[in-house]
C-alpha positions in Angstrom: 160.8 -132.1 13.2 162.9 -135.2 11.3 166.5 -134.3 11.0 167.6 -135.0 7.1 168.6 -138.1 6.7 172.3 -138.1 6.0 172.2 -136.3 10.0 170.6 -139.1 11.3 172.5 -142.3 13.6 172.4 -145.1 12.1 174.4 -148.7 12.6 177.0 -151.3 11.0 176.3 -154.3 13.0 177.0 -153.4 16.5 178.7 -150.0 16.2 176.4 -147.2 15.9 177.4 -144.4 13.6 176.4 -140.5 14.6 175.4 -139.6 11.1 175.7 -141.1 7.0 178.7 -139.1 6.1 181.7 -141.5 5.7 185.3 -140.3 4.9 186.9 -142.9 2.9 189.9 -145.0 3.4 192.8 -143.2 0.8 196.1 -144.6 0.5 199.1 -142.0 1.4 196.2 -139.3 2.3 193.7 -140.1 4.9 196.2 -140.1 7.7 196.1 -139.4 11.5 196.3 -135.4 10.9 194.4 -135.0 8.0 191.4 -137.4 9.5 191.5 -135.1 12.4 190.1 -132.6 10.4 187.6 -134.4 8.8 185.7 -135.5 11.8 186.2 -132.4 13.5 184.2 -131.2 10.6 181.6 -133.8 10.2 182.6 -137.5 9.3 180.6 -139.5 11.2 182.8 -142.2 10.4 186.9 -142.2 9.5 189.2 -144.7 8.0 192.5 -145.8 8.1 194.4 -145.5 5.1 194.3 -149.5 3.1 196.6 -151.6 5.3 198.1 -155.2 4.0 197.1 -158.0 6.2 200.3 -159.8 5.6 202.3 -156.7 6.6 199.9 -155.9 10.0 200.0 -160.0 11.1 203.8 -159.9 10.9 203.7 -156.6 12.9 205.9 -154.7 10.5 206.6 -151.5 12.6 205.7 -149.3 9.2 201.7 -150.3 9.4 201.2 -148.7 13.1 201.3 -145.3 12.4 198.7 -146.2 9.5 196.4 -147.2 12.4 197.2 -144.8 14.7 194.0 -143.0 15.7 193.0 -140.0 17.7 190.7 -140.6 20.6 188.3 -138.5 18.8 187.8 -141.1 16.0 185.0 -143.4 17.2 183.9 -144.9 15.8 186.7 -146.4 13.8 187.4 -148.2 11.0 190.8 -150.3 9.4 190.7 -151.1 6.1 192.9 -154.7 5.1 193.8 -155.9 2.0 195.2 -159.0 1.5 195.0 -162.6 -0.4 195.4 -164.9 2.3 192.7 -166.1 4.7 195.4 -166.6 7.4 196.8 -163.2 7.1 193.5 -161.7 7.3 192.6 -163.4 10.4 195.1 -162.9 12.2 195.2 -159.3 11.5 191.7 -158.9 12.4 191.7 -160.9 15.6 195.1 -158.7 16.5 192.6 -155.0 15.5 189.9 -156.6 18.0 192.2 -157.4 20.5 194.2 -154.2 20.5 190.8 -152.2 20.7 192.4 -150.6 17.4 188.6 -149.9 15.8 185.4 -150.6 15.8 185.0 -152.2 12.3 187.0 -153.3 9.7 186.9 -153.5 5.9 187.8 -155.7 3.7 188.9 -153.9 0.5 187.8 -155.9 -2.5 188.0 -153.0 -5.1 191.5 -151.1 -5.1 192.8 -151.1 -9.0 196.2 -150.4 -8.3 198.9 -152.6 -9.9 200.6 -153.2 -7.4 197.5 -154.3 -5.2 196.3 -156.6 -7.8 199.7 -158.4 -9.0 199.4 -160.0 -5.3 196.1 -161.2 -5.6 194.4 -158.7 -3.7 191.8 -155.8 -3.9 190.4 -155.8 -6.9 192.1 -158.7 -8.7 189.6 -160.6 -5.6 186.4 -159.5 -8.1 187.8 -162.5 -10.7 188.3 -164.6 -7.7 185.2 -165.5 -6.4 186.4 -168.6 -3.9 189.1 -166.6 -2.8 187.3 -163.7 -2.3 184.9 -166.0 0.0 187.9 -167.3 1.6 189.6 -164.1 2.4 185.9 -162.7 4.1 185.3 -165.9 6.0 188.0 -165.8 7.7 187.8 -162.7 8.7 183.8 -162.7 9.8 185.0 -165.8 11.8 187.8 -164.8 13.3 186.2 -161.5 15.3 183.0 -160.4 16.5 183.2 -157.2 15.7 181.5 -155.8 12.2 183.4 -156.6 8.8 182.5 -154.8 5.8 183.7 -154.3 2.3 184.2 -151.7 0.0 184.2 -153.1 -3.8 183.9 -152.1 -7.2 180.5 -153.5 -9.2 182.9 -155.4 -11.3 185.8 -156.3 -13.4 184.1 -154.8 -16.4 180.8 -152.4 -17.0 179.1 -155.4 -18.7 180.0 -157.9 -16.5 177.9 -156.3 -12.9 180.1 -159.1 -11.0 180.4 -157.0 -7.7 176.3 -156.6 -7.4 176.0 -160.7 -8.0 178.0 -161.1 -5.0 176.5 -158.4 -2.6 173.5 -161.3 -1.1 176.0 -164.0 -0.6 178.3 -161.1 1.2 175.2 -160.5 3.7 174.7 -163.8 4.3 178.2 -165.1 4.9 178.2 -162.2 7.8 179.3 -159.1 6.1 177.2 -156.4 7.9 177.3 -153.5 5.0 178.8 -152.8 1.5 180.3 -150.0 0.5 179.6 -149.9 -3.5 182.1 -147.7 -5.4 179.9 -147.2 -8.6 182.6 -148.1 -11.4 184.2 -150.8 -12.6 188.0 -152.3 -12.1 188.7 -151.2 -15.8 187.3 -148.4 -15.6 189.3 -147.1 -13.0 188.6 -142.8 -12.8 188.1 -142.5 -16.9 184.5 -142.4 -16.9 182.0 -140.8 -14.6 180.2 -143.2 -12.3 177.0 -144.5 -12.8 174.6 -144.8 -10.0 171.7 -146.5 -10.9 174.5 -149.7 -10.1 174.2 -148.2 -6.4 169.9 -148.3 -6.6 170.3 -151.7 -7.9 172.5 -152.7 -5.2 170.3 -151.2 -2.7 167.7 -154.0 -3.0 170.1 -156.8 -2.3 170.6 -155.4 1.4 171.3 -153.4 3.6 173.0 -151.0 5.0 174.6 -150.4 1.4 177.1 -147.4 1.1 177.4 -145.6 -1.8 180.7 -144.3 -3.0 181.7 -142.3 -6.7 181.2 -138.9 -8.1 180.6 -136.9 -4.5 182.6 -134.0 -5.4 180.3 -131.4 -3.9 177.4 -131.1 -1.2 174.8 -131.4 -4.0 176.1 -134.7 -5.2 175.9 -136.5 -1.8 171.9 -135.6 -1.2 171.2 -136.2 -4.7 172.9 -140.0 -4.3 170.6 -140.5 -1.5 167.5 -139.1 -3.4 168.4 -140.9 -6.8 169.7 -144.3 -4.7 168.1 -145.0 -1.5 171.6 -145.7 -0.7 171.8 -145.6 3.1 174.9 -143.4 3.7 177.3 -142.0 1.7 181.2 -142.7 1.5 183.2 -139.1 0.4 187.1 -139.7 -1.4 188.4 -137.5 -3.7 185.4 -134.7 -2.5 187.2 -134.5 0.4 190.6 -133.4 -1.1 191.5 -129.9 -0.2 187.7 -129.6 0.7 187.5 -131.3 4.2 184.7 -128.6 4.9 182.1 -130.9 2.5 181.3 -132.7 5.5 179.9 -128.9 7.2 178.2 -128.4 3.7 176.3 -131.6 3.7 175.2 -130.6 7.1 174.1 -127.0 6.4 172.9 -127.6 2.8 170.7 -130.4 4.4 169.4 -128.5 7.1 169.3 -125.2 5.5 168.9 -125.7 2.1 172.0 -123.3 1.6 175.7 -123.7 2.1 178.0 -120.8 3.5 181.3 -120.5 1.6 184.5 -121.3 3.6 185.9 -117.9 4.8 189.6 -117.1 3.6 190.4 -116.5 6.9 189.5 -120.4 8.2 191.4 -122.2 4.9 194.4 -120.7 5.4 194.3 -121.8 9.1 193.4 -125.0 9.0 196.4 -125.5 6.0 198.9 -124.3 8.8 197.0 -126.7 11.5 197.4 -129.6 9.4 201.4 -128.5 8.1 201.6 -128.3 12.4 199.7 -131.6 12.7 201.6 -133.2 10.2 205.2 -132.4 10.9 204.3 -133.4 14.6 203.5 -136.5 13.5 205.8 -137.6 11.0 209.1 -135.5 11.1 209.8 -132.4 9.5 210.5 -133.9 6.2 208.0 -136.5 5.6 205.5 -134.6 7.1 206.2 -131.8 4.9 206.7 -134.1 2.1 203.1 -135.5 3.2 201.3 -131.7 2.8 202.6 -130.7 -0.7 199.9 -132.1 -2.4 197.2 -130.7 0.4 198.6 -127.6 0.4 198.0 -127.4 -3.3 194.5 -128.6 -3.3 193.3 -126.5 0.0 194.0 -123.0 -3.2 192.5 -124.8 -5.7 189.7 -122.6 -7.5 191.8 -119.5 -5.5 193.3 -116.8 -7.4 196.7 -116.3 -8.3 197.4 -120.3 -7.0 199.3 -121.3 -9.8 202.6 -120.1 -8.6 201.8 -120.4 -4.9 201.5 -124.4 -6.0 204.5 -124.8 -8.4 206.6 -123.2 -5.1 205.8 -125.0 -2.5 206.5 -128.4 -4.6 210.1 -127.3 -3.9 210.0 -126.7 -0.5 211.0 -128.9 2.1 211.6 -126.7 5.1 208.5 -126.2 7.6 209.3 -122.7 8.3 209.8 -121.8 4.3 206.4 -123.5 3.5 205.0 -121.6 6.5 206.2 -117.9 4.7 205.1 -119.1 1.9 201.4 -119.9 2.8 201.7 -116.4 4.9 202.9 -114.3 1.9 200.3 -116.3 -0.2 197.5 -115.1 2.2 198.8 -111.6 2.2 198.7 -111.2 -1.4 195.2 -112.6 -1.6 194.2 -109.9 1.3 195.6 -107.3 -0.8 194.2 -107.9 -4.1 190.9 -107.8 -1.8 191.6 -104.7 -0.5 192.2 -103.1 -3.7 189.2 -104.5 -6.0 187.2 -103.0 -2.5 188.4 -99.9 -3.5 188.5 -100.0 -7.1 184.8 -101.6 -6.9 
């Protein structure tokens, strides 16, 4: 029998991948604990949250923790940002010596301010010669696989990002990770995939990436695309079981909902996870906005998520998930009897 596809290896240069499910890069989300999670539950492949090449090739002591990975996540993958060819080599040569990943991205699509006043992510898609530059050096400076992950263009009309994906391939770029919207665009309008199909011609392997919010969404890409794996963000958000659902909606054709039981334990696994890792107050800091996406769609969440936005204590954020838990238990218990 042939496994569905999105189960099957497949391969970014030299690294081999165990299946199509990517869990993308997020900045100030996809960290050490909450990656954790998503491979335990199916990633094939993780990311580091975007680090700044500048930042990582001075060895500012803030960008380590960002790479920090868990011997579980392998393969790996660091995703850089950055304006300056220098910068970006260095940093890359420094990720292959350190046996840090096993790929790394080059993020040509990120439209935040912030980002693009320096020349970087997406502000890269009006810079064509700099954008070579910046992927030069980095192909050069390494053997290891360098991808990007990119918008399909300043604007709608303009379909920049697809004009540059053959000269990508053949400068040494072994995949593209296509995010399906514009710069401008940003999250206002719903992504539109036939840029992904188009894209798909140009070479391979091509990622695709926008609008996978459920396990429906991520087949259908591959069916509508040919796309040949499929990158997960904000899907992923107080859902890390999507990657389970793929799996079981592929193989079959059904997808079991995630118990009450199993939520609320993995939210006090990664709370643990978290305050382990970062302190008690940035971790908890961290988990606020988890915490309230892991109820969303639950009843009665409303007040559970205005609450703990307050808290700042482990063990108050703790009795608060348990009392939250309890309440849902016994609203069970009495629709069980009432029904």
């Amino acid at each position: 029998m042939i496994p569905p596809f999105l189960l099957t290896p497949f391969s970014v240069g030299t690294c081999k991948i165990p299946n199509r499910l990517i869990a993308a890069p997020m900045a100030g989300l996809s960290d050490l604990p909450f990656r954790k999670i998503l491979k335990s539950l199916g990633a094939g492949l993780t990311f580091s949250e975007m680090i700044s090449a500048e930042s990582y090739s001075r060895r500012h002591k803030k960008t380590e923790m960002l790479i920090k990975r868990s011997e579980e996540e392998r393969p790996f993958s660091v995703q850089l940002f950055g304006a300056n060819p220098v910068a970006m080599a260095e940093s890359a040569r420094r990720l292959e010596a350190e046996a840090r990943c096993e790929i790394i991205d080059i993020n040509l699509g990120c439209p935040a301010k912030k980002v693009i006043r320096g020349g970087s992510g997406a502000a890269l898609m009006r810079d064509t010669e700099g954008l070579f530059k910046v992927v030069d050096a980095a192909v050069r400076a390494v053997s290891l696989p360098v991808t990007v992950k990119m918008r399909v263009g300043w604007r709608p009309e303009d379909r920049a990002g697809l004009k540059l994906i053959p000269e990508l391939f053949a400068r040494g770029v072994k995949a593209v990770c296509l995010h399906a919207r514009s710069v401008t665009c940003g999250f206002s309008r719903p992504p539109d995939w036939t840029w992904i199909k188009d894209a798909v011609a140009m070479g391979r392997p091509l990622i695709g990436n926008g609008g996978i919010l459920t396990p429906e969404d991520a087949l259908e890409m591959v069916r509508r695309t040919g796309c040949a794996a499929v990158m997960i963000a904000r899907g992923y958000l107080g859902n890390p079981w999507i990657f389970r659902e793929i799996r079981q909606l592929a193989e079959e054709g059904c997808v079991t909902p995630v118990a009450l039981s199993e939520r609320f334990n993995v939210m006090t696994a990664h709370l643990s996870a978290s305050v382990e890792t970062f302190g008690e107050k940035h971790g908890v800091l961290k988990m606020r906005k988890h915490l309230a996406w892991y109820v969303r769609g639950l009843a009665d969440s409303t007040q559970f998520r205005g609450r703990i936005m307050t808290l700042n204590g482990q063990n108050e954020v703790l009795a608060t998930i348990d009392a939250y838990r309890e309440h849902l238990n016994q609203r069970d218990r009495q629709e069980t009897r009432n029904g």
